[in-house]
C-alpha positions in Angstrom: 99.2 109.8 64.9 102.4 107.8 64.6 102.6 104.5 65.9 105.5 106.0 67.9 104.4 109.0 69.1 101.1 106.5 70.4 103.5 104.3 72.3 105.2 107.7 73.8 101.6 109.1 74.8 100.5 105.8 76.2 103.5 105.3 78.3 103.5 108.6 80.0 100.3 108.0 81.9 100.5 108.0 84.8 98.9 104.9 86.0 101.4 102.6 83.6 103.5 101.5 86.5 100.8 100.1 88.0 100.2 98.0 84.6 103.7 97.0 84.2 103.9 95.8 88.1 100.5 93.6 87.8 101.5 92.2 84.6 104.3 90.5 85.4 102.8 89.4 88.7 99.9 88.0 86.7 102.3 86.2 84.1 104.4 84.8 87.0 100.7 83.4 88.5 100.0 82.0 85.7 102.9 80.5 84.2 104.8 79.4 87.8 104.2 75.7 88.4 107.0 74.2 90.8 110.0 75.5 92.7 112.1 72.5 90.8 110.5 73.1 87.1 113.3 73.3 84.7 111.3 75.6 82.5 110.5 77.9 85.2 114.0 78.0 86.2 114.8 78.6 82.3 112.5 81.4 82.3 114.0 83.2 85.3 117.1 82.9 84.2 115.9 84.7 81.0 114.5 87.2 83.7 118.1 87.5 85.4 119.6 87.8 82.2 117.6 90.5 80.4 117.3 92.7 83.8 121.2 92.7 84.0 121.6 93.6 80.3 119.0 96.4 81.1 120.7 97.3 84.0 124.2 97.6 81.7 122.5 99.1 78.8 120.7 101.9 81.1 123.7 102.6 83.0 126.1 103.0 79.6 124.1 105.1 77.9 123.0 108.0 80.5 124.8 110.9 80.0 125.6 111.2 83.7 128.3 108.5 82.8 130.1 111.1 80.6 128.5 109.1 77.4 126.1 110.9 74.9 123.5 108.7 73.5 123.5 108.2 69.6 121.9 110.2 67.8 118.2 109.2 67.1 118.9 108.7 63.0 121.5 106.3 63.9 120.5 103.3 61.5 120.9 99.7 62.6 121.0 97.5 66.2 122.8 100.3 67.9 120.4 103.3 66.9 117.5 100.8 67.7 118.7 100.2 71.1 119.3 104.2 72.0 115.6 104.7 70.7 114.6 102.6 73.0 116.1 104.1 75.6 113.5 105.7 77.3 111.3 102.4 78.0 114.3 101.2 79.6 112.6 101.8 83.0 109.3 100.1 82.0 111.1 97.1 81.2 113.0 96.8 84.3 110.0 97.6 86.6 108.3 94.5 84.3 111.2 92.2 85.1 111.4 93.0 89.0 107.8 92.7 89.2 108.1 89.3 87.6 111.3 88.2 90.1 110.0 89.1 93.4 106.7 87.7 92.7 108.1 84.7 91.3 110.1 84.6 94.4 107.3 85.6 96.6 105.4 82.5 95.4 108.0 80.4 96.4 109.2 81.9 99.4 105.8 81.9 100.5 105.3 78.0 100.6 108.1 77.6 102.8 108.0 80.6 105.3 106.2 79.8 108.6 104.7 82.3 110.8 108.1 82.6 112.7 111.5 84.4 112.3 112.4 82.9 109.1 109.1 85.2 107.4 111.2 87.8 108.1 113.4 87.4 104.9 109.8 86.4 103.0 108.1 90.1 104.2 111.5 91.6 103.1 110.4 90.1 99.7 106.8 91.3 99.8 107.5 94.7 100.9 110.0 94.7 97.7 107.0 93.2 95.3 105.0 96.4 96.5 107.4 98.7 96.8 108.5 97.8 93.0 105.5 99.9 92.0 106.8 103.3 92.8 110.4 103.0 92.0 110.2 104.1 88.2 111.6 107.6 89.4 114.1 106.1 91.2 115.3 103.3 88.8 118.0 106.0 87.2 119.9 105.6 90.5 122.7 103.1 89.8 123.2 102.2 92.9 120.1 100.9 94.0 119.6 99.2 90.6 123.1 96.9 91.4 121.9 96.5 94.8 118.2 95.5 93.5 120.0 93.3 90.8 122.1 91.4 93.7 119.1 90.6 96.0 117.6 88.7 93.0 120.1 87.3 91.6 120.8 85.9 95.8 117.2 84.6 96.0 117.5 82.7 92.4 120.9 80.7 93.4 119.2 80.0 97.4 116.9 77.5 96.2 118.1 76.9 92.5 121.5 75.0 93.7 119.7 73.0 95.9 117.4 71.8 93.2 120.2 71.6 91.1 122.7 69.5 93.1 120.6 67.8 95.5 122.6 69.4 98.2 121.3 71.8 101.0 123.5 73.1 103.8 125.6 76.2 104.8 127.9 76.0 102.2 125.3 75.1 99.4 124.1 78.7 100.5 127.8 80.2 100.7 128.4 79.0 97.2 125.3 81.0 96.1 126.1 84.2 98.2 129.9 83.8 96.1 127.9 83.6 92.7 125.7 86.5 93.2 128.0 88.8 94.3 130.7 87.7 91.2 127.9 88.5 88.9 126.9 91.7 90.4 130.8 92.8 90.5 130.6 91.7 86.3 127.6 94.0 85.5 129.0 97.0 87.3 132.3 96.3 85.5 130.8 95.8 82.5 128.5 98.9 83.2 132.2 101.3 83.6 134.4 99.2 81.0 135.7 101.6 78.8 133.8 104.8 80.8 135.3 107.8 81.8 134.6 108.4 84.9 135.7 111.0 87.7 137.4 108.7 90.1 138.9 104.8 90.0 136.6 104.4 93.2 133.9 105.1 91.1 133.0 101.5 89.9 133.8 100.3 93.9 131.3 102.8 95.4 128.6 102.0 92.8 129.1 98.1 93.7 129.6 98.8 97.6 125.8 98.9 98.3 125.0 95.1 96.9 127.7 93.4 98.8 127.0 94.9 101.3 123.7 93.7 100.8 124.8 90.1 100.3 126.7 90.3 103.5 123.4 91.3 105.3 121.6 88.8 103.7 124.1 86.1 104.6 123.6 87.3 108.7 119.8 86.2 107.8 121.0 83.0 107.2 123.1 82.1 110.4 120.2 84.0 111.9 117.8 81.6 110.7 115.7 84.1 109.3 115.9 82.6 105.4 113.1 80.3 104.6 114.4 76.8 103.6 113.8 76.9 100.3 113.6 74.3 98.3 111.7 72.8 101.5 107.9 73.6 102.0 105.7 71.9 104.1 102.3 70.8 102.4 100.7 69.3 105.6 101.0 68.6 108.9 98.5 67.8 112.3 98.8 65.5 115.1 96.6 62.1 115.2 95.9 59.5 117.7 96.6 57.1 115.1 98.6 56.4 112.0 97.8 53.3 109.6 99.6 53.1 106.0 98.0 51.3 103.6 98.4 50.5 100.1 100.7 54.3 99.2 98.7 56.0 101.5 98.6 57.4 105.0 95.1 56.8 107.7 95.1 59.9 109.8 92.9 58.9 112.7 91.7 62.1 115.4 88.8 62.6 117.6 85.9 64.3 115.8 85.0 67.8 117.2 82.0 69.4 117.6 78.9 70.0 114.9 80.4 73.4 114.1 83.9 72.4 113.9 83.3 71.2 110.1 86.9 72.1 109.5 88.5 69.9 111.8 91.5 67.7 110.0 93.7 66.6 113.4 93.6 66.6 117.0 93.9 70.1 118.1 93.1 69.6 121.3 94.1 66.2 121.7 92.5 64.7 124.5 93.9 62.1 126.8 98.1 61.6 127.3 99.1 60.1 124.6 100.9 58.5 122.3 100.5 61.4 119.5 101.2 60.9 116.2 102.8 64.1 114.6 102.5 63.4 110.8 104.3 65.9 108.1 104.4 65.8 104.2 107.6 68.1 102.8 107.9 69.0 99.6 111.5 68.9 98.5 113.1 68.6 94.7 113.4 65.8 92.7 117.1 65.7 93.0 116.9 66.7 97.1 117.8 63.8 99.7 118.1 65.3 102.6 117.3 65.3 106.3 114.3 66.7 108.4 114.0 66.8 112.2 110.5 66.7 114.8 111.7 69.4 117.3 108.9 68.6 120.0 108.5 71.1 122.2 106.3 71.4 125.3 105.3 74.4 127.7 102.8 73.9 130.8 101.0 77.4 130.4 100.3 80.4 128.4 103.0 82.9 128.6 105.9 80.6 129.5 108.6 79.4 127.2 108.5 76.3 125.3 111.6 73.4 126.0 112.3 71.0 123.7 111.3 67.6 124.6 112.8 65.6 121.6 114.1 65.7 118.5 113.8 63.2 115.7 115.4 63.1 112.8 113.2 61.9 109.1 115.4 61.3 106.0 113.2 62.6 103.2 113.2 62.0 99.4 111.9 64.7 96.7 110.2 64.8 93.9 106.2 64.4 95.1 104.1 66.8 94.5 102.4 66.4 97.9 105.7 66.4 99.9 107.4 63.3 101.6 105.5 62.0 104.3 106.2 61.2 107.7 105.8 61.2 111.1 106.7 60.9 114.5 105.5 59.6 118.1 105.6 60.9 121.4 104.0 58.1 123.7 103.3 60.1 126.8 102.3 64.2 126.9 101.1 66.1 130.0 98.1 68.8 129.3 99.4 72.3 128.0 100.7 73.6 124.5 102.3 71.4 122.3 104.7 72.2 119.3 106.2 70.3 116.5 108.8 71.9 114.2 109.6 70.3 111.3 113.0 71.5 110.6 116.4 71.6 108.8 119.6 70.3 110.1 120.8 73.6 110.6 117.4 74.5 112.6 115.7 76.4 110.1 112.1 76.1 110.5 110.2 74.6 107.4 107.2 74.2 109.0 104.8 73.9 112.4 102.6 71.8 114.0 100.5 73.4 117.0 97.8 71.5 119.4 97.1 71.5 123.2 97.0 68.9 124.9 93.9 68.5 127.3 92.8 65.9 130.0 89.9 63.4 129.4 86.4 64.7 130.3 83.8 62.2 130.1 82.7 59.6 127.3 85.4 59.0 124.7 84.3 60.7 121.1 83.9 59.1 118.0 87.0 58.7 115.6 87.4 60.1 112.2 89.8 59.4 109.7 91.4 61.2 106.5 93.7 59.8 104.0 96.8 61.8 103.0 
């Protein structure tokens, strides 16, 4: 059997989406290192790149768009890129796979369990749903529209890294770039195309702006994770000694079976607590983090924010910057420590309650960080 006619047989089963999706899931897992990695940047650019030539070359040559592909004795590039053709859609389910699980990864050490996962399920629901969209992947609208969401997650945390700079406009400025390059691929996608209206190119870009837009409301929302920003750590201590680069975490030990126990949750007595944070941030990132404290007396009440303290932070260790705060006098109930952005994005939380003394003191335990 030809080698072609192999490659045709093989690719028509029917569990090859499947392959392509884990594949470039796996690759990402295994080539992926950090969110500030030149070479991973590098390589999803290349990503970016390729998907949008795809996405052009796909688009140019379906005869829907009036064009008739060349015929299949054409010699040469051109009649090597119209056989090709037909694994178009493998390779653009590959290179979405490898995106949203790239940005998955990184989404993922910076989303807490609050409103900004929302954007970061958003992503996961993509990463699965990437599996069964090969039938669909001929619509050219959802394509741009797929194209623009990736494009927007590379520029949310790649400027950051890139200018050391992380604010509203930071994001606005990506938002810009992403929807200029979408707008260029579907103009590259009609230039020189009949089509059967001037509206044509507009109504086949219309979905991914809007899309951008929507995005953007996540933002002012506060339901974007802070990338570059992740926490690695965090716990409250009764004590806090630095000594020679490194930080003494001192807390109450718990019981025999609490083995896991790393902080004071439930901190016993009224203070002062120690809440101690390491955030990871860029190399090139100076920026500012805030301790929201927040305090309610009671399950089923809403927390009110006590204090909150701002940390400058610098990037570039691979543990995260570490800090902390005090609060030198608590009252028993649920405590909370955000460790946020200036614009009140949450990066990451602290959780303990706070409980009144009962008997002998325990004995003291301490970890370094």
């Amino acid at each position: 059997m030809p080698l072609t006619a192999m490659i045709r047989a093989a690719l028509s089963k029917p569990y090859l989406p499947a392959v392509f999706f884990f594949s470039g899931v796996t690759f990402d897992s295994l080539t992926l290192t950090r969110i500030d990695s030149l070479l991973d940047n590098l390589i999803l650019l290349l990503y970016l790149s390729l998907l949008g030539s795809l996405i052009i070359l796909t688009a140019r040559m379906d005869t829907r768009m009036g064009v008739e592909a060349p015929p299949a004795g054409l010699g040469g590039v051109p009649g090597l890129v119209a056989r090709a053709q037909p694994y178009y859609p493998y390779a653009i389910q590959f290179l979405l796979g490898g995106l949203y699980s790239a940005y998955t990864i990184f989404y993922l050490q910076s989303a807490s369990l609050t409103a900004t996962a929302v954007f970061f399920g958003v992503l996961v629901a993509l990463l699965v749903g990437n599996e069964f969209l090969q039938d669909r992947l001929s619509n050219l609208r959802l394509l741009v529209s797929l194209y623009a969401l990736v494009v927007l997650s590379f520029f949310t945390f790649f400027l950051p890294a890139l200018t050391g700079w992380m604010n509203t406009w930071v994001f606005l400025i990506g938002a810009g770039l992403s929807a200029a390059v979408t707008l260029k691929v579907v103009a590259l996608i009609y230039q020189g195309r009949p089509t059967a209206s001037r509206w044509e190119p507009v109504l086949s870009g219309l979905p991914a702006i809007g899309l951008i837009g929507l995005v953007v409301g996540f933002y002012f929302l506060n339901w974007i994770p802070p990338v570059p920003l992740s926490m690695k750590f965090g716990g409250a201590y009764r004590q806090i000694a630095k000594a020679d680069g490194a930080y003494r975490l001192t807390f109450e030990e718990g019981d025999w079976y609490q083995y896991w126990k790393r902080s004071d949750d439930p901190f016993r007595g009224t203070g002062p607590v120690h809440c101690f944070t390491a955030v990871f941030a860029p190399v090139n990132l100076h920026t500012t983090v805030y301790h929201r404290w927040q305090y309610r007396p009671a399950a089923g009440l809403n927390f009110s924010t006590t204090d909150r303290i701002a940390l400058a932070i610098s990037g570039g260790r691979e543990g995260g910057y570490r800090g902390y705060t005090i609060k030198q006098r608590v009252m028993p109930g649920d405590w909370r420590v955000d460790a946020e952005t200036a614009e009140g994005r949450i990066i990451g939380r602290v959780s303990f309650r706070v409980e009144e003394l009962d008997g002998e003191a325990r004995a003291l335990a301490t970890i370094t960080y």
